[in-house]
C-alpha positions in Angstrom: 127.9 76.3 105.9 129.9 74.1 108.3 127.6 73.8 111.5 125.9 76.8 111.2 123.4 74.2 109.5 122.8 70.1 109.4 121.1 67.9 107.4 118.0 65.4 108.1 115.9 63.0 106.9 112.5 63.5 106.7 109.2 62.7 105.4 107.4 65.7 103.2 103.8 65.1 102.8 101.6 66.7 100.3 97.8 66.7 100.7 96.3 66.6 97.7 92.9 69.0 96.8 91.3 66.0 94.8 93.1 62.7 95.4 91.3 60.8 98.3 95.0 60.3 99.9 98.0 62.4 101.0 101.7 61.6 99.2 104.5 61.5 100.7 108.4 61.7 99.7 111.0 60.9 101.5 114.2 63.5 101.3 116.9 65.2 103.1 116.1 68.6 104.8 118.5 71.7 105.8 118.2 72.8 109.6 119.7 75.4 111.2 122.1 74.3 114.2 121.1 75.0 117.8 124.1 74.2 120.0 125.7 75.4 123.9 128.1 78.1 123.8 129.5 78.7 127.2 130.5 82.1 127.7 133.8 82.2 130.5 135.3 85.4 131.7 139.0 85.0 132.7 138.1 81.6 133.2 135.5 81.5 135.2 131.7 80.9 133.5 129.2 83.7 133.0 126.8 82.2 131.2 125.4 79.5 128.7 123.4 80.8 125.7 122.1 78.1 122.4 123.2 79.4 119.5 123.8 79.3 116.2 127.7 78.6 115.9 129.5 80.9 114.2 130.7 84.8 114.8 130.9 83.5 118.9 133.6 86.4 119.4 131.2 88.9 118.5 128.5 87.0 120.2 130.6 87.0 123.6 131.8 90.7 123.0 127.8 91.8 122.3 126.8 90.1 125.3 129.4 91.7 127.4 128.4 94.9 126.5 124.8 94.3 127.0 125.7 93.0 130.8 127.9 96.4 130.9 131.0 95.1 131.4 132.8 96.7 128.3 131.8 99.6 126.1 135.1 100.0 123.9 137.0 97.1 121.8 140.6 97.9 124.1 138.9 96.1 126.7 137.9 93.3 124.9 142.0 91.7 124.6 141.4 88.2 123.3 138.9 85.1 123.4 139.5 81.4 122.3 137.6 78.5 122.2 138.7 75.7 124.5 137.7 72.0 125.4 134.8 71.8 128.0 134.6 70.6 131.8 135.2 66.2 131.6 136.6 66.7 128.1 140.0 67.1 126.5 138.5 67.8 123.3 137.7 71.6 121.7 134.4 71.3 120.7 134.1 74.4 120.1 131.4 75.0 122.2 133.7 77.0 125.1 134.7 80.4 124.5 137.4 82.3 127.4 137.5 85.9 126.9 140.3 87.7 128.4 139.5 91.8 129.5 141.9 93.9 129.0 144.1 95.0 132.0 142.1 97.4 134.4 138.9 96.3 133.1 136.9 95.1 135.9 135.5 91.6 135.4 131.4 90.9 135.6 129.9 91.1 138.9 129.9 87.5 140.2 125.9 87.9 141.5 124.7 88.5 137.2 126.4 85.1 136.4 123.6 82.8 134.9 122.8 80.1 137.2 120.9 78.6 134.3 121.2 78.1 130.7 120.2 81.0 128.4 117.4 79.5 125.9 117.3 80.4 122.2 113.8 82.0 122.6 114.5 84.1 125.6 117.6 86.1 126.5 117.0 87.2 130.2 116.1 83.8 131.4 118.1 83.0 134.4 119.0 86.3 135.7 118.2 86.1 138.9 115.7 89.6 139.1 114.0 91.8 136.3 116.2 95.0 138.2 119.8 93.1 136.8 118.6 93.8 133.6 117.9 97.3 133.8 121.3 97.9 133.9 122.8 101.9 133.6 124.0 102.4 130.3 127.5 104.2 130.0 125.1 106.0 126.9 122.1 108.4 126.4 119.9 107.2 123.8 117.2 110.2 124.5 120.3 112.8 124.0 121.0 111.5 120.1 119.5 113.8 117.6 119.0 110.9 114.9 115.7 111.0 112.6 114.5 108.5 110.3 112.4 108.7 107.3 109.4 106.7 107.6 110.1 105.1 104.2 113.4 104.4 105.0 112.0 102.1 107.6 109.5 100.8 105.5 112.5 98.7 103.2 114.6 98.0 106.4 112.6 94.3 106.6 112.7 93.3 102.8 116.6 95.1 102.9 117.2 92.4 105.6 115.6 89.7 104.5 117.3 89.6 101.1 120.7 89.1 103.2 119.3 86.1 105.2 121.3 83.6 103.6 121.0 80.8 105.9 117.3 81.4 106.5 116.5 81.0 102.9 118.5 77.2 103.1 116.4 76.3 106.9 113.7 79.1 107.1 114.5 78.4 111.1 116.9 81.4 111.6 116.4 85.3 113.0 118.4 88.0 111.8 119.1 91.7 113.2 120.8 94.4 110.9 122.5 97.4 111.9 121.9 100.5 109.3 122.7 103.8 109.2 119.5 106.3 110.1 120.1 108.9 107.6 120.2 106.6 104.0 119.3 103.0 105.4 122.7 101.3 104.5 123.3 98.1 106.4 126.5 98.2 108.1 126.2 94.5 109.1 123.7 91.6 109.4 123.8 88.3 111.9 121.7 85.0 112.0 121.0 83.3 114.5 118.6 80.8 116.2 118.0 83.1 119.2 116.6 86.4 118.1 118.6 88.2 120.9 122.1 86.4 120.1 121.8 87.7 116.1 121.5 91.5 118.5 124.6 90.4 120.3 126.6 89.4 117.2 125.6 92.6 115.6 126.4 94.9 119.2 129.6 92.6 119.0 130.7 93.4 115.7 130.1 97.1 116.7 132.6 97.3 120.1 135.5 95.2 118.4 135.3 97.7 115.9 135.1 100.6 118.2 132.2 102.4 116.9 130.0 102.6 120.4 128.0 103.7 120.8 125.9 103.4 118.0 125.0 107.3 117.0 122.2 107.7 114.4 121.9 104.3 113.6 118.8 101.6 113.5 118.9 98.1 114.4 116.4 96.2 112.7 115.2 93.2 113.7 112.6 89.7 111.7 110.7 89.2 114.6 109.3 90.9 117.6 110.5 93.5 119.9 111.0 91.9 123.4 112.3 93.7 126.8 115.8 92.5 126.7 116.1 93.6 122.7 115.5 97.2 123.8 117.7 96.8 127.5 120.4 95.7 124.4 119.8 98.4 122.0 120.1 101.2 124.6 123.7 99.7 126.0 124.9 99.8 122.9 123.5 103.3 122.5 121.5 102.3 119.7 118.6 105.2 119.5 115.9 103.8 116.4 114.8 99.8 117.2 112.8 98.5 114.6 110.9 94.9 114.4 109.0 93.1 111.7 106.6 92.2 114.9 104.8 93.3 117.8 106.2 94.4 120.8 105.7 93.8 124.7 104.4 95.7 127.0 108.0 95.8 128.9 109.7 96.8 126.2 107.3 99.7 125.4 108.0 100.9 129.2 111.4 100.7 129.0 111.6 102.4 125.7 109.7 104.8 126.7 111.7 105.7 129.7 115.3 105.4 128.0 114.0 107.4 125.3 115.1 104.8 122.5 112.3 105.2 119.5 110.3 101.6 119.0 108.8 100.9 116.0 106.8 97.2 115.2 105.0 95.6 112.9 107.3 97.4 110.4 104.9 95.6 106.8 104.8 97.2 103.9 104.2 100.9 103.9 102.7 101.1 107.2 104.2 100.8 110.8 103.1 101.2 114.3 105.3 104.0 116.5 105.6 103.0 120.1 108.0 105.3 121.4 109.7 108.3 120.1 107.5 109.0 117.7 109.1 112.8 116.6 112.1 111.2 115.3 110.3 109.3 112.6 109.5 111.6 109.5 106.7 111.9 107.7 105.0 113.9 104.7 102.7 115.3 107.5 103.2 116.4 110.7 102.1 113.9 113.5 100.2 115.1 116.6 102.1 115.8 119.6 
């Protein structure tokens, strides 16, 4: 796996139901790597997200698209990793994406002024309004329904494809499946739950198929605010999360007209927003 994981010692202790004391063995454990990846436009920096390394070029073009800076892959020309400021050496760490001639480069006032955490994608932006940026497409326009049960096997569907998270249990993972039969076009891991999105969103423009028409991203955890502002940049209309989601991304669901499903467990699943694209045997009330 490369850096994508690492090894560690560690002590695994086992408390025993009827011995008066606890064993323990000492081993070597599979993590999942957290490390910086600084995100430069044309050379100057954007941003600074922890990641999971690996697939940064789709990271970097899925985070561009959720900022609104590119919607198609001709405007994505190149990226490359490079050595960091006070270093000669490519660590890898440093990725410059060049825009294609004409593009217009990211607005100098949404630059991060601090890191971007694993856990939360939206930290450092300096106002909730910067995220709720215009979409270049209408999610409440797209005609797509779903089957309920075809949402019902999105999680295990996922899951099953987790191959890192099965060596370090530590990783998320979003999918990206089509509506009508619930094939998975692609999967990402990732530490952060909202850089596994932007691999997926990335993997989408540099293959020029935004925006995402009758499609459903599926998510293993919750359904946060900027996983809904992502899904409806990408034009993503069906978001659906092994979790619960918050009250911010109900409202803004709600108002882009993306459809929000959580705690997506077995054969049952809570509707949020958008409920009339989501099938059932029986009618639901209006």
């Amino acid at each position: 796996m490369g850096r994508i994981t690492t090894r560690t010692k560690i002590v695994r202790i086992t408390v025993g139901v009827d011995e008066p004391d606890a064993s323990t063995v000492r081993r070597m454990d599979t993590l999942a790597a957290e490390e910086p990846l600084e995100i430069r436009v044309g050379g100057t920096p954007l941003t600074v997200t922890m990641r999971t390394p690996g697939d940064d070029v789709e990271l970097a073009a899925g985070f561009l698209v959720s900022e609104g800076v590119i919607t198609r892959a001709d405007q994505f020309a190149s990226a490359m990793h490079c050595s960091g400021p006070g270093t000669e050496a490519n660590t890898y760490n440093v990725l410059d994406v060049r825009l294609a001639p004409g593009t217009p480069p990211p607005d100098p006032a949404r630059a991060r002024h601090s890191y971007t955490t694993s856990a939360c994608g939206v930290c450092g932006a300096a106002s909730i309004d910067q995220v709720r940026t215009a979409s270049s497409f209408d999610v409440s326009a797209d005609p797509v329904g779903v089957d309920a049960a075809v949402l019902a096997e999105l999680p295990d569907t996922l899951r099953t494809r987790q191959a890192v998270f099965e060596k370090t249990g530590g990783l998320h993972a979003a999918a990206l499946c089509d509506a009508s039969t619930g094939e998975v076009l692609v999967v990402r891991e990732d530490v952060g739950r909202h850089n596994a999105v932007d691999k997926v969103i990335g993997w989408a423009v540099l293959n020029d198929r935004l925006p995402l028409h009758t499609t459903v991203l599926q998510v293993s955890g919750r359904a946060s605010f900027e996983l809904v502002q992502k899904a409806v940049m990408a034009g993503i209309p069906i978001l659906s999360a092994v979790s619960a989601p918050s009250s911010l991304a109900v409202e803004m669901a709600e108002s882009s007209g993306l459809t929000l499903v959580g705690f997506v467990r077995g054969d049952s699943m809570n509707v949020y927003a958008r409920a009339d694209r989501v099938r059932t045997s029986a009618l639901l009330p209006a």
